[in-house]
C-alpha positions in Angstrom: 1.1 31.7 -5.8 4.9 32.4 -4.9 7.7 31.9 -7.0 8.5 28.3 -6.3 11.6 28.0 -8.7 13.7 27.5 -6.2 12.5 23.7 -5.2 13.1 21.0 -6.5 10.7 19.8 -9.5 9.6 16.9 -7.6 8.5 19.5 -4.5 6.2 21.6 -6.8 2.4 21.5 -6.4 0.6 18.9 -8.9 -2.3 18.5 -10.9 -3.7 15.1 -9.3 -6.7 14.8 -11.1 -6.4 16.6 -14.4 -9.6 18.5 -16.8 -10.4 16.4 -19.6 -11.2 18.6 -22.6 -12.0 16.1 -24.7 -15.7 15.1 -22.6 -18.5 17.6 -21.9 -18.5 19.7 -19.4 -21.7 19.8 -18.4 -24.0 16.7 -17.6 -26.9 15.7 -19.7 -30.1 17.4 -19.4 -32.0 15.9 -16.2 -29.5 14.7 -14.4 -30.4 15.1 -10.3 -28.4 14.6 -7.1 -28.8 14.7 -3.2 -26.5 15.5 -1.6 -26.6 14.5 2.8 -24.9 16.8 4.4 -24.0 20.8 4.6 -20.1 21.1 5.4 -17.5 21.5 3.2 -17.2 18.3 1.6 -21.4 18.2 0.9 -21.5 22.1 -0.2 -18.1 20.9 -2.4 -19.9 18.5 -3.8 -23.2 20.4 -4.8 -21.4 23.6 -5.9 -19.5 21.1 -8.7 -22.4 19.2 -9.8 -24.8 22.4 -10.1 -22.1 24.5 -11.8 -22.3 21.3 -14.4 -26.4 21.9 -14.7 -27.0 19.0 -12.1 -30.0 19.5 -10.2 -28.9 19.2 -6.6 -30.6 18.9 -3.5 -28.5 19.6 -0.7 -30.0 18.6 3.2 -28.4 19.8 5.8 -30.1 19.0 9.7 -28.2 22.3 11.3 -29.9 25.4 11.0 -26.7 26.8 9.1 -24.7 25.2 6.7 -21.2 25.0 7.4 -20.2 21.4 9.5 -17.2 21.9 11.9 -16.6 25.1 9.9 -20.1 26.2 10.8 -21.5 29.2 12.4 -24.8 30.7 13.7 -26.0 34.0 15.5 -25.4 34.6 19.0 -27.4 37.7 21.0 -24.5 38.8 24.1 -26.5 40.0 27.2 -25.8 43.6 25.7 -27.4 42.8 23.2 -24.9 42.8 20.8 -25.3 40.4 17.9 -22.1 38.0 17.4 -21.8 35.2 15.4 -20.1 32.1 17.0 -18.3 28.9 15.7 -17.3 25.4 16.2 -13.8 26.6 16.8 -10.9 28.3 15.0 -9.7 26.8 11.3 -6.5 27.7 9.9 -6.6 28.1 6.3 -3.2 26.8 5.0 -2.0 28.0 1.9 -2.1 24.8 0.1 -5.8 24.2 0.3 -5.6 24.3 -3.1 -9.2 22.9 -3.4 -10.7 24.4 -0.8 -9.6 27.7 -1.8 -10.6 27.1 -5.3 -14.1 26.1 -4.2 -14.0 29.6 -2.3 -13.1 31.7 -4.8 -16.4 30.9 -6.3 -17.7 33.6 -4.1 -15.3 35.6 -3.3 -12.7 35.7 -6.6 -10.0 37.9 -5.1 -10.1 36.2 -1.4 -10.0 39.1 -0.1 -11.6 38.0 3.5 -8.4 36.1 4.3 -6.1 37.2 6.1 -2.4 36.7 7.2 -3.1 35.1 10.8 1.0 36.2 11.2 2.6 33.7 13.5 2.5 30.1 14.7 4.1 30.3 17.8 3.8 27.2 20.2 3.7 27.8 23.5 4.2 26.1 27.1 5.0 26.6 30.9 8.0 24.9 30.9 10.1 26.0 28.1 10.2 29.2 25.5 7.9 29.4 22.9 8.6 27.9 19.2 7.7 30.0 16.5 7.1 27.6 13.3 6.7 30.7 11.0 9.0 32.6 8.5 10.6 29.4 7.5 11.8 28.5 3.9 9.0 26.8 2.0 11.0 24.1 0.1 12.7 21.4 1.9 15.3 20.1 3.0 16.1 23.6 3.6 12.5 24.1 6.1 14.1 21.4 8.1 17.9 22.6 7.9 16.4 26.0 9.0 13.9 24.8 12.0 17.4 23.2 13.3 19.3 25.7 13.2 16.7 28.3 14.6 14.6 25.9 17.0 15.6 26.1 20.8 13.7 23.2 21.1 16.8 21.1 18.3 20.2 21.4 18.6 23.0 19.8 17.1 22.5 17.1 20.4 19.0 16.6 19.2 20.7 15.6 15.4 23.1 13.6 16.3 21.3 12.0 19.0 18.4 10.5 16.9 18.0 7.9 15.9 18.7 9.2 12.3 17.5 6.0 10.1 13.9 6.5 11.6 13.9 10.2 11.6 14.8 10.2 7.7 11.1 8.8 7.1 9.8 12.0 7.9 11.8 13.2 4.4 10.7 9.7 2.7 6.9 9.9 3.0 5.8 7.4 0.2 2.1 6.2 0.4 2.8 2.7 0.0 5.9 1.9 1.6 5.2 4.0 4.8 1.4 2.5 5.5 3.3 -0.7 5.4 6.0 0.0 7.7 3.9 2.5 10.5 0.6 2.5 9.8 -0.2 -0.3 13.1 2.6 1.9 15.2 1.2 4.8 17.6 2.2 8.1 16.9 3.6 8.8 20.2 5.8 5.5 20.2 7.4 6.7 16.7 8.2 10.0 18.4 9.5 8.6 21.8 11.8 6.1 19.0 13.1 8.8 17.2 15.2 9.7 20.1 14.6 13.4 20.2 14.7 15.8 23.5 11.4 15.7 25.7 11.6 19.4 24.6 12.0 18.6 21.3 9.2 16.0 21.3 6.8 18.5 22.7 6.7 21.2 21.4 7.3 20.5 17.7 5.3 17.0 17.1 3.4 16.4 19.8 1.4 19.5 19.8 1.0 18.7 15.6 0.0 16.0 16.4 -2.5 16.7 19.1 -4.0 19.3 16.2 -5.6 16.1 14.4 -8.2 15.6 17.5 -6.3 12.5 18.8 -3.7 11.8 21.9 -0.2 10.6 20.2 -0.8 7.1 21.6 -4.6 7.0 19.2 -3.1 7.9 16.5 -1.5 5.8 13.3 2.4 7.0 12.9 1.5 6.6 9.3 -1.1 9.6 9.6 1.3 11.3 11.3 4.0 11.2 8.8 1.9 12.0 5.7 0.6 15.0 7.8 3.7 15.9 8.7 4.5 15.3 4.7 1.5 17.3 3.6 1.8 20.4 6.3 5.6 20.8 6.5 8.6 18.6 4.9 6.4 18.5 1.1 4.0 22.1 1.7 5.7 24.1 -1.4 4.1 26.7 0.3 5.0 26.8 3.5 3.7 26.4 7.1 1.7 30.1 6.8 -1.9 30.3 7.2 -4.6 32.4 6.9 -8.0 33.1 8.5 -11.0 35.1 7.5 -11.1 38.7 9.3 -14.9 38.1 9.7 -17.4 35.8 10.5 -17.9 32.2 8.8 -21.8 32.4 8.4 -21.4 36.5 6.6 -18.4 35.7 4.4 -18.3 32.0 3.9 -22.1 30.0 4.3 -24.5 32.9 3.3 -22.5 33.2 -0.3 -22.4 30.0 -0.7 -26.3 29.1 -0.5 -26.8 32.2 -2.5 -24.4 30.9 -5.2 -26.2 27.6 -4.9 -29.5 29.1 -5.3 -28.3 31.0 -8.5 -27.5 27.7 -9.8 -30.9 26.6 -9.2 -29.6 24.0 -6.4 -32.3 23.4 -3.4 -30.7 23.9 -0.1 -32.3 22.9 2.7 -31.3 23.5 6.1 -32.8 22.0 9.0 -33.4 19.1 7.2 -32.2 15.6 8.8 -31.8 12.7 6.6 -33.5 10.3 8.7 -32.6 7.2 7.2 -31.9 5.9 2.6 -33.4 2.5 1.2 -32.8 1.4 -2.4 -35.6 1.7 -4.7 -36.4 0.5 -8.0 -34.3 1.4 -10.9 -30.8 1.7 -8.8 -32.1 4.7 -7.4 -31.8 5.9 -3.4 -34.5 7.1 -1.1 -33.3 9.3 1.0 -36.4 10.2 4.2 -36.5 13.5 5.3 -39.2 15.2 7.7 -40.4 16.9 4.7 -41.0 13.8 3.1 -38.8 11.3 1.1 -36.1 12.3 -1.7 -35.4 10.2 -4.4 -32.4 9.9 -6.5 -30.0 7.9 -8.7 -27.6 9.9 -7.7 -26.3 10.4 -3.6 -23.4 11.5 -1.8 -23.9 10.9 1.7 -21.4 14.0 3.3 -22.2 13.6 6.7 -19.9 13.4 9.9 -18.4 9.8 10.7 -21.2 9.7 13.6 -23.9 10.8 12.2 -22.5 8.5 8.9 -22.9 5.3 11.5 -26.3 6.7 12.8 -27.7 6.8 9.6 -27.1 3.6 7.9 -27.8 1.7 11.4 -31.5 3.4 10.6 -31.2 2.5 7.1 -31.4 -1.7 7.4 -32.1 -2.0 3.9 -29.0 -0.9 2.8 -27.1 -4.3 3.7 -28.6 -6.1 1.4 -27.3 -4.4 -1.7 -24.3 -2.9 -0.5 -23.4 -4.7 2.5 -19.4 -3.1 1.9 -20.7 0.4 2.7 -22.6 -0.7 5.6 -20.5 -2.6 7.4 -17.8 0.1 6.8 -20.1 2.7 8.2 -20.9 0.1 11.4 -17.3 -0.2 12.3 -16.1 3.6 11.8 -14.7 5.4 14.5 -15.2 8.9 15.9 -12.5 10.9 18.0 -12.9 11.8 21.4 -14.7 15.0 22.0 -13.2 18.6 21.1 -14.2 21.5 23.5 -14.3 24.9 22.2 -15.1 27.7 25.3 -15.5 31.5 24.0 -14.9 34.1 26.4 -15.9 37.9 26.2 -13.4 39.2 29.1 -14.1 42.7 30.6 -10.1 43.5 29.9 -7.6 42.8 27.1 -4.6 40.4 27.2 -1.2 41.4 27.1 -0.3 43.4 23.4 2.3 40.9 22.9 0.3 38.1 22.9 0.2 36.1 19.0 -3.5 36.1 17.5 -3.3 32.4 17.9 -1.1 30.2 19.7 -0.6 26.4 19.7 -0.4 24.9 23.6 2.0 22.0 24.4 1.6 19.8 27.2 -0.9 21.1 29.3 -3.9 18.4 30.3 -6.5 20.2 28.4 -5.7 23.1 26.9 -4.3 22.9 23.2 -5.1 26.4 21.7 -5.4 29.7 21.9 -7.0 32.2 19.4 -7.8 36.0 20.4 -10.9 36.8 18.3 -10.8 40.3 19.0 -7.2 40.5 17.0 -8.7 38.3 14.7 -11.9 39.5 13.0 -13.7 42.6 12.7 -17.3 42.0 14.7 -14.9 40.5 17.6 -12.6 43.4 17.6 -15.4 46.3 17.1 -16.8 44.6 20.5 -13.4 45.1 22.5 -13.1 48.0 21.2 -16.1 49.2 22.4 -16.2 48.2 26.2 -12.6 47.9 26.5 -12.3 44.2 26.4 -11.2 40.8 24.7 -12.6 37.8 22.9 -10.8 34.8 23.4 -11.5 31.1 22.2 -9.9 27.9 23.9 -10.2 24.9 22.2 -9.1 21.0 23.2 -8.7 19.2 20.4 -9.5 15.8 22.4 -10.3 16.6 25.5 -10.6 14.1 28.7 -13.1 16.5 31.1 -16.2 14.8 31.8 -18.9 18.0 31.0 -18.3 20.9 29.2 -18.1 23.1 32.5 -15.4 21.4 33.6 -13.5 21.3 30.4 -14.1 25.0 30.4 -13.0 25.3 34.4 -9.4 23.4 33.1 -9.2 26.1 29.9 -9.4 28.9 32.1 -7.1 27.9 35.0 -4.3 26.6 32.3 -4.6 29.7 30.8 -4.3 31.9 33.6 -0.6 29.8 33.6 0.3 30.8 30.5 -0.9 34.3 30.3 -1.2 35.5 34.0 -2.9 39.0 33.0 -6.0 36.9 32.2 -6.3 35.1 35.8 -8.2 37.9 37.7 -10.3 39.1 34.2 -13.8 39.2 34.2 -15.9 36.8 32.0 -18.6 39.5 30.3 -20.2 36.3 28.3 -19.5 32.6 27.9 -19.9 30.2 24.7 -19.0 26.9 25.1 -19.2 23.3 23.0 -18.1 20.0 23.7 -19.1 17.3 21.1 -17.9 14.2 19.4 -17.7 14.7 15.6 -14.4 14.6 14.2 -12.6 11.4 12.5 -10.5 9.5 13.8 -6.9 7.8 12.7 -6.1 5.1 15.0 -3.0 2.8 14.3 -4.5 -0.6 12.2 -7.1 1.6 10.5 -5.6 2.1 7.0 -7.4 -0.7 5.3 -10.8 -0.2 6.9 -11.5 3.8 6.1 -14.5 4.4 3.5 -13.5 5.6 0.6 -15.4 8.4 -2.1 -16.6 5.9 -4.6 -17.2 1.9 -4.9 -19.1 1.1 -1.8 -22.3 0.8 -2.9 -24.0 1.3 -6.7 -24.9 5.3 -6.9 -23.3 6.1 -3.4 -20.5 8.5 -2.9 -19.2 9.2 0.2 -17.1 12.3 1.1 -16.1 14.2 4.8 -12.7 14.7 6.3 -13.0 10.8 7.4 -13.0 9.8 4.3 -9.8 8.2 2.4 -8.6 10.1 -0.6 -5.8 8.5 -3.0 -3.7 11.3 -2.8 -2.4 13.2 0.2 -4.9 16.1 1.9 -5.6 16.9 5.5 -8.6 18.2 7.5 -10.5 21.4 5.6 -8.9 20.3 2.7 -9.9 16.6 2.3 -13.7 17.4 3.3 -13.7 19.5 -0.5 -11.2 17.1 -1.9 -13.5 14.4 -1.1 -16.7 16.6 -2.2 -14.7 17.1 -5.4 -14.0 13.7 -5.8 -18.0 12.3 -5.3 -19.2 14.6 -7.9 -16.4 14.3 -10.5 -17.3 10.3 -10.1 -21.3 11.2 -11.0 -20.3 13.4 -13.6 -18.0 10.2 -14.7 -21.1 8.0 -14.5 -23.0 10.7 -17.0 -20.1 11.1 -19.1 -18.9 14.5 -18.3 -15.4 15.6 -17.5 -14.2 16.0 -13.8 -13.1 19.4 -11.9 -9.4 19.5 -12.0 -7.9 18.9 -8.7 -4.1 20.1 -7.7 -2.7 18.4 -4.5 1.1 19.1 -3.0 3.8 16.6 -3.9 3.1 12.9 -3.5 6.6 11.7 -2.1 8.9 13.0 0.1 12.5 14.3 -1.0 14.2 11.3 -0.2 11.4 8.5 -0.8 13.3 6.0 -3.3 16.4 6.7 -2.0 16.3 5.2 1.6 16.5 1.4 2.4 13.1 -0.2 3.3 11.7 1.3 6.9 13.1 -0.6 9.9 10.6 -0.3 13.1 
């Protein structure tokens, strides 16, 4: 980690869950798991409780592990064998869990990568570069101002200053009260910014959370805001791994799994749980039933709703979970469209690029500049690899969201308009959470919705501040430190960034 002696004390990481020395660290002899689901917050979850001599039994329906983050082989009509994702996932610096989880397999992280920068681009005005800014704030924020030709001094003194100070007083408590039933986009419009200003610096952050400004809770958006920017001691960098997912992320991690004589099963619904006798789950597979005192259910939010509407029985002894489960909500779809193009884009072109304000376009990543099998491709025939990716995206098919990429790229980067497409990948599907304004008090949570059930995904709620890769493993952290509470073993230390902003306590009580 960088020196961070120069913020203040209360803007240095902390240890949110602390190691307690004084229980075991391993659970007691026969002590068995399942664990539903293969993303990060399920493979979180198993690699914890089998490093603690749990026997785990991870099911995963996808032939690959990985969730959102996952990948799987793809043959090009050259016959060149590619590995494709569910989109491009920046690795922020204070994933502190998530990387921690990852150097399990690869100590050293020596896959990552600087991406470099975090430009944000747009037809209508110059692009903003969000990188190379001082970590601690206030002086992020004193710097992005005096930098940003998207704020000027008109922008600062033309705020409305009272309601933009919130963004610096992020406290969990006091701003759910205050914002969490407000939209996200009418916070922005109040704070009185330039429609430049608006655009590209929060609405295209905002956007990255896989919901339009006007879905989303202005509370979410100021603890994200909080968590990525104004309180990250370690700045708005990220990195990304220079190769594929499945080679240096999935295939470790089942073979780390299997070393710790965990059962990982892929292509392996959960079909539906019951109770059982004894406080015990049955969770039905196609391979049969599993049974277990001890589940964490690490699925999607749909697939979460799908399977305890199969699972009637589950009502009757915890009737919080599944009413919780019934009612949760699932963000419009995300379209991810890779192209193999028969010519490069221009060399000045960033590896990735945010997109502000175009109907469906919201990112651009250029694979070949990115990771190794991408780039030994391009270089081969001359070529790019491109991804385009809407985080909620309005087209009705996938064919048509792929149609809108295309032509709003051609916009931005006009070398592309006339380029060839060699090969086509392309996704559009519905699994990511959703933050809508109201939803604070209704969001599952890891532990106490139903007798030997955990719950943990990005949709889950965590009692301290994380944010998309990173709360999936915080909440897989979380479900197997509460087992290994239940068995009377000590729980995995967890390190989170600060809890409050720089000037929470110090401002009068938030005025809407």
């Amino acid at each position: 980690m960088k020196d961070l002696r120069a913020a203040p004390l209360r803007m240095r990481p902390q240890v949110v869950v602390p190691a307690d020395p004084a229980l075991p660290r391993s659970a007691p002899a026969g002590t068995e798991a399942v664990v539903v689901g293969g993303g990060i917050a399920g493979v979180s979850a198993a690699v914890v409780l089998a490093e603690r001599g749990v026997h785990v039994t991870l099911v995963e329906a996808a032939p690959t592990l990985g969730g959102r983050l996952g990948a799987w082989p793809h043959t090009l009509p050259d016959g060149t064998r590619q590995v494709v994702e569910h989109g491009f996932h920046a690795f922020f610096r204070h994933y502190y869990t998530w990387l921690a989880l990852l150097r399990r397999i690869d100590p050293a992280l020596a896959f990552l990568r600087p991406v470099g920068g975090y430009p944000v681009i747009s037809r209508e005005w110059p692009p903003e570069d969000l990188t190379g800014l001082p970590a601690a704030p206030p002086l992020n924020l004193v710097a992005l101002f005096a930098r940003s030709p998207s704020l000027g001094l008109r922008d600062l003194l033309g705020s409305r200053q009272s309601l933009a100070a919130q963004l610096l007083a992020y406290d969990r408590a006091r701003t759910t009260a205050a914002f969490d039933e407000v939209a996200a986009a009418d916070f922005l419009a109040a704070l009185g910014m330039s429609d430049r200003a608006q655009a590209m610096l929060f609405e295209a952050f905002a956007r990255s959370f896989f919901a339009e400004p006007g879905a989303l809770s202005a509370a979410e958006l100021i603890a994200m805001f909080h968590y990525y920017f104004l309180g990250n001691p370690e700045g708005i960098g990220f990195d990304a791994p220079d190769t594929d997912y499945l080679g240096c992320i999935w295939e470790p991690f089942a073979a780390y799994l299997h070393g710790l004589d965990a059962q990982v099963r892929t292509a392996t619904p959960a079909l539906s749980i019951a109770p059982v006798g004894g406080h015990r789950w049955q969770v039905q597979t196609p391979d049969g039933p599993l049974t277990t005192r001890h589940l964490v259910l690490a699925t999607d939010p749909g697939a979460l709703r799908a399977l305890l509407a199969a699972s009637p029985e589950v009502a009757a002894v915890a009737p919080r979970l599944a009413r919780k489960a019934a009612a949760v909500q699932v963000a419009p779809p995300f379209a991810v469209s890779r192209l193999w193009l028969d010519r490069d884009v221009a060399a000045s072109r960033a590896t990735f690029s945010a997109v502000s304000r175009e109907p469906t376009l919201d990112s651009i990543t250029v694979y070949s500049r990115l990771e190794r099998p991408s780039a030994q491709w391009a270089a081969r025939t001359g070529g790019a690899v491109i991804e385009l990716h809407s985080y909620a995206c309005t087209a009705p098919d996938v064919d048509t969201a792929t149609a809108r990429m295309r032509a709003e790229l051609a916009a931005l980067w006009p070398e592309t308009a006339d380029a060839g497409v060699v090969h086509l990948q392309q996704r559009l599907e519905a699994t990511a959470p959703t933050f809508p304004p109201g939803s604070a008090g209704t969001r599952l949570v890891v532990a106490g919705e139903g007798r030997g059930v955990r719950l943990a995904g990005d949709h889950v709620d965590t009692p301290f501040l994380s944010g998309l890769m990173e709360r999936a493993a915080v909440t897989g952290v979380l479900a197997a430190n509460d087992v290994l509470a239940e068995v009377g073993a000590g729980p995995e230390e967890i390190r989170s960034v600060p809890q409050r902003g720089l000037l929470a306590g110090l401002l009068p009580a938030p005025r809407r």
